[in-house]
C-alpha positions in Angstrom: -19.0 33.1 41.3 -18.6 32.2 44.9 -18.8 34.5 47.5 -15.6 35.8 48.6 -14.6 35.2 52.6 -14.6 38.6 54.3 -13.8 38.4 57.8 -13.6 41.8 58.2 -15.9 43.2 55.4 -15.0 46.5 53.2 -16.1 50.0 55.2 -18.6 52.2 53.8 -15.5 54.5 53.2 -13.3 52.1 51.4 -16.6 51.7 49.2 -17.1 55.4 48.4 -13.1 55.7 47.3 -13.5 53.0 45.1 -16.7 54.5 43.4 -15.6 58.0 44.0 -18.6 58.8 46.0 -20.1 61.0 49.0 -20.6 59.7 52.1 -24.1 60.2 54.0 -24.2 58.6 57.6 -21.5 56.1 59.4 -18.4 55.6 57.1 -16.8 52.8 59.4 -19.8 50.2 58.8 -18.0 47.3 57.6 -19.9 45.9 54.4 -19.9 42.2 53.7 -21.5 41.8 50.6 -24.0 42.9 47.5 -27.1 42.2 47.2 -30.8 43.4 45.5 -33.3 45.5 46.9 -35.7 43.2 46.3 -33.7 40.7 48.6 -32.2 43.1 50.7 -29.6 41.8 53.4 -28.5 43.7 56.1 -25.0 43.1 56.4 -24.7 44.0 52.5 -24.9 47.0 50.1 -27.5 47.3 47.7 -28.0 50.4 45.3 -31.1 52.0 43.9 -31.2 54.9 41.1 -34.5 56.1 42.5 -33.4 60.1 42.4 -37.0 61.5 44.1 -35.8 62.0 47.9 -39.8 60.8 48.9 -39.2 57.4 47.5 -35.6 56.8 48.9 -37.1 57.7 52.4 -39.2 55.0 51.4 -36.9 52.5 50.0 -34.6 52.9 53.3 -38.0 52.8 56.0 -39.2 49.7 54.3 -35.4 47.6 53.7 -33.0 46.9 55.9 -29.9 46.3 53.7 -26.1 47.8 55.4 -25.8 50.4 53.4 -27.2 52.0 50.0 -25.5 53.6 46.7 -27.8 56.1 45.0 -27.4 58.7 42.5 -25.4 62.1 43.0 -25.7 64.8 44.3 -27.4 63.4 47.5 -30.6 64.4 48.1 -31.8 66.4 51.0 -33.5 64.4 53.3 -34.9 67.3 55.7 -35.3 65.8 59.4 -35.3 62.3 57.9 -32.5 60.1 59.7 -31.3 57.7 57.1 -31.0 54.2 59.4 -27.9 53.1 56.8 -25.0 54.9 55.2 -26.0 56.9 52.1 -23.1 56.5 48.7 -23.7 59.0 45.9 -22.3 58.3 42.7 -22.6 59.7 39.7 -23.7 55.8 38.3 -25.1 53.5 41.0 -25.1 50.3 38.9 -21.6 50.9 37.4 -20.4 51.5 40.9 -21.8 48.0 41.9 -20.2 46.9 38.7 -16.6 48.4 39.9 -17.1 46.8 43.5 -17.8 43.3 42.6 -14.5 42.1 42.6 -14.1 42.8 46.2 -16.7 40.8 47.2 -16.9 37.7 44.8 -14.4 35.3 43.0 -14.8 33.2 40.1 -14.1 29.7 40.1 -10.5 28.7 39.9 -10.1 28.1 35.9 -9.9 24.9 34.2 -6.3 22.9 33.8 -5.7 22.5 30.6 -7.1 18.8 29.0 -5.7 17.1 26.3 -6.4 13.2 27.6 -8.8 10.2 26.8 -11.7 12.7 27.4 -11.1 15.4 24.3 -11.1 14.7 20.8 -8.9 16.9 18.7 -8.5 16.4 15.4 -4.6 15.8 14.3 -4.7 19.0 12.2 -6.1 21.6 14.5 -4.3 24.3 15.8 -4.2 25.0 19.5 -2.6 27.9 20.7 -0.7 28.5 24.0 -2.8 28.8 27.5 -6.1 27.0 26.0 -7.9 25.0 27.9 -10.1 22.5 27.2 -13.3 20.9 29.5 -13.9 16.9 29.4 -16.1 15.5 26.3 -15.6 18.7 24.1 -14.3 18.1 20.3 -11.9 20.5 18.2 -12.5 19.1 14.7 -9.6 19.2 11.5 -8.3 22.0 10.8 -9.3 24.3 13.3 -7.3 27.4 14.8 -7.7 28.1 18.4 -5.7 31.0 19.3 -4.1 32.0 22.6 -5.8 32.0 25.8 -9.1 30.0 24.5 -11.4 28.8 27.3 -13.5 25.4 25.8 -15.9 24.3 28.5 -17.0 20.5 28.7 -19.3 19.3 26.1 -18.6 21.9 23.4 -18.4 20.9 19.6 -16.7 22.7 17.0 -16.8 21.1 13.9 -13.9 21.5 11.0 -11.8 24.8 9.5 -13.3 26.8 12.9 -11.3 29.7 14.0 -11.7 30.7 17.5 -9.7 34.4 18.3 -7.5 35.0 21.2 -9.5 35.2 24.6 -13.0 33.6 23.6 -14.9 31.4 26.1 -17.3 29.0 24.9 -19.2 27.7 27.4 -20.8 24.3 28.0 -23.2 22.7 25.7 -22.5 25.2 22.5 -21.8 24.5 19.1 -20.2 26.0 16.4 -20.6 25.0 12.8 -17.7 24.2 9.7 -15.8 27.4 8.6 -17.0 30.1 11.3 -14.9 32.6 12.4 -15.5 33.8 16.2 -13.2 36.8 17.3 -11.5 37.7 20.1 -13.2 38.1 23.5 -16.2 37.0 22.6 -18.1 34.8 25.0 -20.6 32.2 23.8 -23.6 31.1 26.1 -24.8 27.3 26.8 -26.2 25.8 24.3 -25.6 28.7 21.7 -25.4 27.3 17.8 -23.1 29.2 15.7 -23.5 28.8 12.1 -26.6 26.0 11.7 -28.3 26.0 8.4 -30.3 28.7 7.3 -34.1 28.5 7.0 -34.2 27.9 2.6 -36.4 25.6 1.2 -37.7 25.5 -3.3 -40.9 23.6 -4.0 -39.9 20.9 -6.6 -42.4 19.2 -8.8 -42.6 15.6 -7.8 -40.8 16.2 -4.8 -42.2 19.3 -2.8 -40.3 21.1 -0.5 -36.4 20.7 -1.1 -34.3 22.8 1.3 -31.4 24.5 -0.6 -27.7 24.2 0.6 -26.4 26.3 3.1 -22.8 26.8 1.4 -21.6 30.0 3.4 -20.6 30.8 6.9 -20.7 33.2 10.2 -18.7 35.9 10.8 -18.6 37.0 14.5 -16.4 40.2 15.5 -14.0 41.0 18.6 -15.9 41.0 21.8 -19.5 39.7 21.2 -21.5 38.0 23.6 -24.2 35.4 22.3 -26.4 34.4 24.9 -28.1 30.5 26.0 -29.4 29.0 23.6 -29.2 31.7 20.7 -29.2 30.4 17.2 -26.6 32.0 14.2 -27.4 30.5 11.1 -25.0 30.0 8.5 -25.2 32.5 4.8 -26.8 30.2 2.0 -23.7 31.4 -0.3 -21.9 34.5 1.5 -22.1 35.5 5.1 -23.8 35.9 8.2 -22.2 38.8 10.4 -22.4 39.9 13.6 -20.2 43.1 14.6 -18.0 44.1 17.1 -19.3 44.4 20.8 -22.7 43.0 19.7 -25.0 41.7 22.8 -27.6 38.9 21.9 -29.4 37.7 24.8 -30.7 34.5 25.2 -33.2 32.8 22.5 -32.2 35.1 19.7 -32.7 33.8 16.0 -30.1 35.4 13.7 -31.4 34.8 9.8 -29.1 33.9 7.2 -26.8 36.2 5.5 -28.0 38.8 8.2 -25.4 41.6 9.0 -25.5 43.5 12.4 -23.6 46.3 13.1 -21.2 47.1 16.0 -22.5 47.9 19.4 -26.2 46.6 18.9 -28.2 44.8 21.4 -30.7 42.1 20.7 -32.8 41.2 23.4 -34.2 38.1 24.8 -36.7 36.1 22.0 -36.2 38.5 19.2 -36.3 36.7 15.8 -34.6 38.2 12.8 -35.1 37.0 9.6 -33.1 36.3 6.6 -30.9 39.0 4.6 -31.4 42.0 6.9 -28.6 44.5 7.0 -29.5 46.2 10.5 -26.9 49.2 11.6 -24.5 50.0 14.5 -26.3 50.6 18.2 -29.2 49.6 17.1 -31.5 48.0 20.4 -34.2 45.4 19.7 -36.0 44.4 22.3 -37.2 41.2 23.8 -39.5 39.9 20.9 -39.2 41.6 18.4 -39.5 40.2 15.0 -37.9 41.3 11.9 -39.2 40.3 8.9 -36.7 39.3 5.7 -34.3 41.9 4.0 -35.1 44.9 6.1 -32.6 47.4 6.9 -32.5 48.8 9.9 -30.6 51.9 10.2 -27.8 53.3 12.8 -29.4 54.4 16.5 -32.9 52.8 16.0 -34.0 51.2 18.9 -37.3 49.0 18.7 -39.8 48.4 21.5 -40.7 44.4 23.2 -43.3 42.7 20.9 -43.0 45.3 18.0 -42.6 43.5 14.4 -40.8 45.4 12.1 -41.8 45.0 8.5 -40.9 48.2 6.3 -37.3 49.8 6.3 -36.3 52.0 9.1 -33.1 54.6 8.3 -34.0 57.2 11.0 -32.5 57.4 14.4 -35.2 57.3 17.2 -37.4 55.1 19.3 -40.2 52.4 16.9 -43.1 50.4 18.2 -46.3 48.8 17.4 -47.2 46.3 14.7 -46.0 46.8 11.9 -43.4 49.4 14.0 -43.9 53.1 13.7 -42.2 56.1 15.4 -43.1 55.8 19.2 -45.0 58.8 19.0 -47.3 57.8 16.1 -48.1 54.6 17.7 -49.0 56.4 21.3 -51.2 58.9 18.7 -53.3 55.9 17.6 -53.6 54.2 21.0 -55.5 57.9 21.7 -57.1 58.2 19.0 -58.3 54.6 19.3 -59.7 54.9 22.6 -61.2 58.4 21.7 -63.2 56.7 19.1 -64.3 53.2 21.5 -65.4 56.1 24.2 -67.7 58.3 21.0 -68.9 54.8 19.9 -69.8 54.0 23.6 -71.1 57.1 23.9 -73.3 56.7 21.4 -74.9 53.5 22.1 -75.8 54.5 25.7 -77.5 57.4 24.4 -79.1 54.9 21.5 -80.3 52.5 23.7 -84.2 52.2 24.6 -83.2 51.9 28.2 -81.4 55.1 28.3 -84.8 57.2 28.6 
């Protein structure tokens, strides 16, 4: 998004009343942007959800952003002069999220394209208020439904159906038959509904991969991030449910099914035929191995590999994953035993007299 002209900026007052927060300090600074802590500017807000009034003195001695949204209630700051405006809100980063469209634009949206530079095939479907970016191609039989954004360079291939309100962004590709809902938004370079991983060994001819014959199933509102790979069911169907996250570089097995409101972070690989529940987090690189079930309200730590079936609700990690506590009371236990066996070669060796 571009950044939006502000002549005059947004007060620190106009701020709190859109995030219904308390004001600490000047509410007439004019704001004229949002930016990080870690790149603080000083004309712009930033927000931390530091709560321990120590380390916001801190944060506020060592930046010099215009103003700062924390966490309410506001802390007591003693004698401590705060040298910017203080917002507390009951979320700082959802307050950000509410402000942003005071401060930024997107792009003004594509016309719609129909010319020398799109292919659509004679049978496909388009519905009203699609647009469609240069060098993308609709193949036969496709439905695109109301209010579809198709950025440049996209291919869908034939009997696709697209739901109202999707964006699919440049470079992404989705496979014969799918079915992608409603709102859902589909990274660069994303591939929806590639060929499963199957291969048979054959006498006389060795590895023979086995037709891929099914399809993806992708509910209302998902977002599938770059370069994230679906693949297709070899017979039935791979599903993803509603209001799904996958970040970017996530491998989706065939004839997976995830439930609704999951998030799958960044490099997590999930293999074939798993049936993993609603709100269930993976994080970034985990590995699932083939027809696990994960249950509802799991959530998996970075790097763990999940091997056995998990049905209770609660944090896993390790290799293969155990309940977070377990695998902190190895780690102990570990280090109890390298410190005894250290122990007792110092006292072992001849130099120790």
């Amino acid at each position: 998004m571009p950044r939006l002209t502000l002549p005059h900026g947004v007060t620190v007052a106009d701020i709190a009343s859109m995030t219904k927060g308390t004001i600490l300090g000047d509410p007439h600074i004019a704001i004229f942007g949002i930016c990080s802590l870690d790149e603080p500017q000083s004309t712009s807000i930033a927000f931390s959800k530091e709560r321990s009034p120590s380390r916001l003195m801190a944060i506020m001695q060592r930046e010099s952003v215009g103003a700062l949204i924390v966490s309410s209630p506001l802390p007591s700051f003693g004698d401590f002069l705060p040298p910017m405006p203080i917002i507390g809100v009951e979320d700082p980063l959802a307050a950000i999220i509410a402000i942003i469209p005071r401060f930024f634009q997107p792009w003004e949206p594509m016309t719609t394209s129909f010319g020398n530079q799109v292919a659509i095939h004679e049978t496909a479907s388009i519905g009203e208020g699609v647009t469609v970016g240069p060098f993308s191609s609709i193949g036969a039989a496709c439905v695109i439904e109301d209010g579809v954004t198709i950025h440049p360079n996209v291919t869908i291939y034939p009997g696709v159906r697209i739901g109202r309100g999707a964006v699919i962004h440049a470079g992404a590709i989705i496979r014969e038959d799918c079915i992608i809902g409603p709102g859902v938004v589909i990274q660069n370079g994303a591939v929806i509904g590639s060929d499963g991983f199957g291969y048979v060994v054959i006498p006389d001819k060795g590895l023979v991969p086995v037709p891929q014959i099914g399809t993806v199933t992708v509910g209302a509102n998902v977002d599938i991030g770059a370069n994230s790979c679906i693949d297709r069911g070899t017979l039935g169907t791979t599903r993803i449910g509603n209001v799904t996250k996958l970040d970017n570089l996530v491998q989706v097995g065939h004839n997976t099914t995830i439930g609704s409101q999951s998030l799958v972070c960044g490099q997590a690989g999930i293999a074939g035929s798993c049936l993993i529940g609603d709100r269930v987090v993976l994080g970034g690189g985990v590995g699932v191995v083939d027809h696990i079930t994960i249950g509802s309200g799991v959530r998996v730590g970075g790097g763990a590999a999940v091997m056995n079936n998990i049905s209770t609700p609660g944090d896993y990690v390790g290799t293969p994953a155990v309940p977070a506590r377990e695998w902190f009371s190895q780690i102990r236990a570990m280090k109890r035993l390298l410190r005894r066996r250290k122990s007792q070669n110092d006292t072992s060796s001849p130099c120790s007299s």
